[in-house]
N, C-alpha and C positions, 0 to 999 in steps of 0.2 A: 771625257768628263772626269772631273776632280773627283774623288770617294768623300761622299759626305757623311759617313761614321756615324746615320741611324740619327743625326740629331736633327730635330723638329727645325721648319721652315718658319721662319720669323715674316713680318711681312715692310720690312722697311729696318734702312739703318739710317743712323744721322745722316752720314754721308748724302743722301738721297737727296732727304728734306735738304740740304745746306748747297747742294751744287745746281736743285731746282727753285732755289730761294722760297723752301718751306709752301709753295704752291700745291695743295688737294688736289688742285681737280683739272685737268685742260680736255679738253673736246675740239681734236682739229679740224675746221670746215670742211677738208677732203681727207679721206684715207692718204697716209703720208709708208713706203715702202721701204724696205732695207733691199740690198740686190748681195746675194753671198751666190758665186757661181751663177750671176745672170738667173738666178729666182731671188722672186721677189717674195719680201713679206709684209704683207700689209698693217698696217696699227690704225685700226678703227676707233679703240676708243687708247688714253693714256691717263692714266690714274697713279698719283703717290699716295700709299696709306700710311698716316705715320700716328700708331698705336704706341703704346708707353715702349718705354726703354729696351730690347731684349735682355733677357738674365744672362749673368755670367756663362762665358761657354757658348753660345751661339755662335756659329760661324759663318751660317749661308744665311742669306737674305732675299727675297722676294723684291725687286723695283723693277718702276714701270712695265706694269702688263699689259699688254696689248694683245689680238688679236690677227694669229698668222693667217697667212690667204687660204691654208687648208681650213679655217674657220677654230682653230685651239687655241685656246689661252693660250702665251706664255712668256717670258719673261728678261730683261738681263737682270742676271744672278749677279751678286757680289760676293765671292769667294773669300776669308781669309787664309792662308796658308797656313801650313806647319811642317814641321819637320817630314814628316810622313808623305806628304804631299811631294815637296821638293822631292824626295828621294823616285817619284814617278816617273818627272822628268827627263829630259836628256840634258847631258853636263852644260851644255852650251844654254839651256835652257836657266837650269839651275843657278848657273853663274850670275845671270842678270838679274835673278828674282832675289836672288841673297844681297843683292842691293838695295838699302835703304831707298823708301817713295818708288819702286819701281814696281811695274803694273804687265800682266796681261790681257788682251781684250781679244777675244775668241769666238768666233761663230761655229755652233755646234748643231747643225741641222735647224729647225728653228730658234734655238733656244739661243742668248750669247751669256756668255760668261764674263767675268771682270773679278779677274784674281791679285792679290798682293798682299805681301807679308804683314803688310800694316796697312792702317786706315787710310793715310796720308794720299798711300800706291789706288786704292779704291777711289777718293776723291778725284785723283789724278784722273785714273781710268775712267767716270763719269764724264771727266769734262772732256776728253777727249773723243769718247763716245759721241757728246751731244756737238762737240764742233764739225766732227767729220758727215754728222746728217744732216745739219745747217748748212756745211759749204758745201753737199753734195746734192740739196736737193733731196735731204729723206732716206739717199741710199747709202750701203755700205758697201762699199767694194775688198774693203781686205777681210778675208778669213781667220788673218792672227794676227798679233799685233804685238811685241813687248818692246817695252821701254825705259830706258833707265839714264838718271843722273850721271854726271861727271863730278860734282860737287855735293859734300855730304851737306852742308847748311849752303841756301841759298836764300840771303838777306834782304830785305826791302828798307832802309833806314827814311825815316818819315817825320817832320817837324813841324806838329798839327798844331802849330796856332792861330787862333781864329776859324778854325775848320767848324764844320758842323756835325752833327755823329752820323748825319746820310751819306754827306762825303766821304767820310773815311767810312763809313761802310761801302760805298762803287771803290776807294781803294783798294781795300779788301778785297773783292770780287775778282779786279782785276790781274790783284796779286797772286791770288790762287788758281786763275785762269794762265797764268804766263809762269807759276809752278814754283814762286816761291814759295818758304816753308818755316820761313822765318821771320819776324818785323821786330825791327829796331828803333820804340818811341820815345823820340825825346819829351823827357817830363817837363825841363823850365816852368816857366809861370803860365802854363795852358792849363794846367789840371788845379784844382780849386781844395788845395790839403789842409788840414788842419795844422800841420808844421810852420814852425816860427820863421825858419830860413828863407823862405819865398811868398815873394805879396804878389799872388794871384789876377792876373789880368781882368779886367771889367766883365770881359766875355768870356773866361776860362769855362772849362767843363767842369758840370762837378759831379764829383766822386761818382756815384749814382749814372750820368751820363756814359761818364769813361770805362764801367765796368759792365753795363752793356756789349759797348764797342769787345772790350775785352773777352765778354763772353763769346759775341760774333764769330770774332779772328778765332778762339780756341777750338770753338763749335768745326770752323774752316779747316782744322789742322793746322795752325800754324804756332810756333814757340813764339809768344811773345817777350823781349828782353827792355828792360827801361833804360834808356841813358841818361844818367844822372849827369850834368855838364859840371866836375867838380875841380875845385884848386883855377882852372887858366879858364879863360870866356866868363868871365862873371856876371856880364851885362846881364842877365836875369835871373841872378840867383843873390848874393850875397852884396852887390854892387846898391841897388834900391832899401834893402832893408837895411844893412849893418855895414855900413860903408866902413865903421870905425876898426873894422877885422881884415880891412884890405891890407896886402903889402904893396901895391900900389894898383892903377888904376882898373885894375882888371884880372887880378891874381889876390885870394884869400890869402892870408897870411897862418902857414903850418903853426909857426910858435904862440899862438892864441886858444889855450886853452876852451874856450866858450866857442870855435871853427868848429870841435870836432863833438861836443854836447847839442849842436845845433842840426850839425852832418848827420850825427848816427842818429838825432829824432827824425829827419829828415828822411833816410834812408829806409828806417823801420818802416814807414807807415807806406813807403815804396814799394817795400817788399811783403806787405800786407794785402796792398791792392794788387802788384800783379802775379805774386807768387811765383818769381821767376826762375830759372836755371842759374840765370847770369845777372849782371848787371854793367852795364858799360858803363867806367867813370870820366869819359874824356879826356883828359889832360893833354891837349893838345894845344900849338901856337899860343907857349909862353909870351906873352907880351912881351916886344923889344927884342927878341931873336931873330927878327925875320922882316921884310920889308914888304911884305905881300900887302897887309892893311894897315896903308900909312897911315892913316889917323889913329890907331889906337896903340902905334909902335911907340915906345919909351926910348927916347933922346938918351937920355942918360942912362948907359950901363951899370951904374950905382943901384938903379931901383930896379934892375932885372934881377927876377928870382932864383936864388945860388941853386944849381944842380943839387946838393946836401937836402936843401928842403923840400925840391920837388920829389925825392927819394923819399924820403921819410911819410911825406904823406901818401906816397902809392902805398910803402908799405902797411901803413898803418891802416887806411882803409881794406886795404888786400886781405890781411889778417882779422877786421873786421867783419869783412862779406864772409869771409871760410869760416869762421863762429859759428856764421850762422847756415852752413852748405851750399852758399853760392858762391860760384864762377864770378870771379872777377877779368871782365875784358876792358881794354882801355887804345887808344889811339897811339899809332910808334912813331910818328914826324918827329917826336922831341928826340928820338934814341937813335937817329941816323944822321950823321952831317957830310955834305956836299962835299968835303974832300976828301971823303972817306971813298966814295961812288962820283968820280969825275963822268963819266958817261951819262949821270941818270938827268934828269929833269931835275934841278934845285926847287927849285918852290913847293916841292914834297920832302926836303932833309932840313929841318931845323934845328940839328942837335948841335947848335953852335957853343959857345960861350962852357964847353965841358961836359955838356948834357949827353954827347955821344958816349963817353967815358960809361953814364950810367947803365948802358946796355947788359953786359952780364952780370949787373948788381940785381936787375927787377927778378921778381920771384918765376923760377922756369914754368908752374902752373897758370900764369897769367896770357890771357888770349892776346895778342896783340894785332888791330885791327890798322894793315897797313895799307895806307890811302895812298893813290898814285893818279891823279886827276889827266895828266896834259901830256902823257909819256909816248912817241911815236915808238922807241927803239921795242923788241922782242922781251930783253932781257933786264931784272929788279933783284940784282945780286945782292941789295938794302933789304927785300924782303925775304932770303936764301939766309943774311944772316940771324934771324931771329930762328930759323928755325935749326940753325945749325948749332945753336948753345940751347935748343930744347924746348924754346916755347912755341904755343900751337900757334898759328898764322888764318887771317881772314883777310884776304886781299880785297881792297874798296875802293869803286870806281865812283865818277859821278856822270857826265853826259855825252865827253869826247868818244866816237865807238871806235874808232884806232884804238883808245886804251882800253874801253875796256875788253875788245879781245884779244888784245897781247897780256894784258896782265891775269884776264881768266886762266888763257892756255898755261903762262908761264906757272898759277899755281897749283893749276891740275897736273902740271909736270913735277912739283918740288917730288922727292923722294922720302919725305915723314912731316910730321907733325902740320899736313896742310890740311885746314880746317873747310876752308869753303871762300865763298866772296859775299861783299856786301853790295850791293847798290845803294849809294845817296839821289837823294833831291833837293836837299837843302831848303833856300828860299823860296824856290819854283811853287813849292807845294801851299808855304800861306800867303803867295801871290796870286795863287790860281792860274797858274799858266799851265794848265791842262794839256796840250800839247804833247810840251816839252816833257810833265811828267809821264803820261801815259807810253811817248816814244822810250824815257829810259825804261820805264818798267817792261815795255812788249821784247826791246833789246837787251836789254841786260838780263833777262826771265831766260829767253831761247839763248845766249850764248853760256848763262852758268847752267843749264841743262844740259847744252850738247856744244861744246866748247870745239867740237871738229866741223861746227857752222862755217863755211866759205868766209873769209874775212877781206877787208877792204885791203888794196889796194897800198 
């Protein structure tokens, strides 16, 4: 047993309430057992008590108690660690728990335990707990249990339009069940702002709805990050209201004064509601670089936007967000071109027309989130060089599972600045094709956790 250092037993932590979906009370029609060494313990009754906050400094925590077959109360503990703790261990022990979201779950004569250096590893450990007595039938057969990540951010990117706030709450659930730790929402016209730049869909959430949801996801453990879709993809930002600040049909135009008074109201009230870390700005498939989606491709190279001004406005926003102490992450298709990377899959290098040139211009602090949708080969030497001039890397898949476990491993292999991966869903998600998304999230969840998952074929 861990040293609990004299401090008083709380009788619940978030975590609890939030991995039992805040349920008081369950009463299971039959005694339901654990089996640690072929005895069993019985749980007669199961009770969450969820009393106000604990005070700063609480470490242990009382959930679910139940009733072992010698007839004692008792309990799984949620431990958080410390320094002190760790040093208990053995090095091999130690090693995995100094990993961020990483968890031990332990049976200790009746008692079990659920240790980890942060909250995140505790939720984890809950849900792992409650999966292993659902698919066992009640029982637990391991004694110990630790586990740990391969990637430090692992992303769910999600584009809730027309969604309902239930819905994205079972996303939620099931993002934290398959162990992401991150969500990436796209703002466009789904959320219902008082900013001038965006006219709000019929159905949009408002304010009020989305900061619920918000509190949920945070309640859950997870960073929430907003993406702002800015400068390229305009169809729901600048394109409906102020058509008159396009540089053509689908790209803001930098040199307009009243783009960036509209931007930064825009942004502020973004970074009011979600109070984020980061902000993802997009800038991704420049109109007319690329022939992926013909209809909105520009014929004429005249009205494709000069590499100079898509520069100017990362920067500009760049130096924006760090104003205000937020990360700016943004999309890297435009800063890689296909004959740079003859091997790779093209319909992921868009940096034609000069754009690639921009690569060691963009600011080394800036995340670059490099999307590789349809890639059979092992190896994204496009995404080796972002990080080899400095900036951090978040490698992003969207449904094909060739890629995404070739491109997890390759960037759980980079040797520095590799951040984590993203999973997309794209359309899937305000089509409702439920399926497809829950197949990416349960796969892409278990391979950016354990990236040495058996891979296809």
């Amino acid at each position: 047993m861990f040293k609990q250092k004299n401090l008083p037993l709380a009788l619940i932590a978030v975590a609890v309430a939030i991995v039992l979906g805040g349920t008081t009370s369950t009463q299971p029609t039959e005694p339901v057992s654990y089996i640690d060494n072929n005895e069993p313990l019985h749980i007669s009754e199961l009770r969450v008590y969820q009393p106000e906050r604990p005070p700063a400094g609480y470490r242990t925590v009382l959930a679910k108690p139940f009733l072992a077959e010698s007839g004692k109360e008792t309990a799984a503990r949620l431990i958080l660690l410390d320094n002190g703790d760790l040093d208990e261990l053995s090095p091999k022990q130690r090693s995995i728990l100094e990993i961020p979201n990483s968890f031990r779950v332990a049976v200790q004569g009746e008692d079990i335990e659920i240790s980890s250096t942060g909250r995140q590893g505790l939720i984890y450990g809950l849900d792992e707990l409650i999966s292993r007595l659902e698919l066992n039938g009640g029982k637990l057969y391991t004694k110990s249990l630790l586990d740990a990540p391969d990637h430090t951010i692992r992303a769910l990117h999600l584009v809730i339009r027309s969604l309902t706030t239930s819905e994205l709450i079972d996303l939620i659930d099931r993002a934290r069940k398959s162990r992401f730790n991150t969500l990436i929402i796209q703002v466009g016209d789904f959320i219902r702002l008082d900013a001038r730049a965006v006219e709000p869909r019929p159905d949009a959430l408002s304010k009020e709805q989305f900061s619920s949801v918000l509190d949920y996801a945070k309640d859950n453990g997870f960073v929430v990050i907003p993406d702002v879709p800015l400068l390229t993809t305009q169809q729901k930002f600048f394109k409906n209201s102020f058509p008159e600040l396009l540089y053509n049909e689908l790209t803001y135009d930098p040199r307009e004064p009243k783009v960036y008074e509209l931007v930064f109201e825009h942004l502020d009230e973004v970074l009011e509601l979600f109070d984020p870390p980061a902000v993802h700005i997009g800038h991704d498939e420049v109109s007319g670089t690329y022939n992926l989606h013909k209809k909105s491709a520009i014929r004429d190279e005249g009205r494709i936007l000069p590499p100079d001004l898509f520069l100017q406005d990362v920067i500009r926003l760049h130096d924006y967000l760090q104003s205000k102490g937020v990360e700016t992450w943004m999309w890297g298709d435009m800063l890689v071109a296909p004959e740079e990377f003859p091997g790779m899959h093209s319909s992921n290098l868009h940096g034609r027309f000069g754009y690639a040139q921009l690569r060691p211009k963009i600011p080394r602090d800036i995340v670059i989130c490099a999307w590789h949708y349809w890639q059979n080969k092992p190896d994204y030497p496009s995404v080796a060089s972002f990080t080899a001039q400095g900036n951090p890397v978040l490698g992003a898949t969207w449904k094909k599972r060739r890629t995404v476990e070739t491109l997890t491993r390759y960037v759980a292999g980079l040797p520095n600045n590799s951040r984590g991966m993203i999973a997309t869903t794209w359309f899937h998600v305000p089509r409702r094709e439920w399926d497809i998304v829950h197949d990416i999230i349960e796969t892409s969840g278990s391979l950016f956790w354990n990236t040495r998952l058996e891979q296809t074929p």
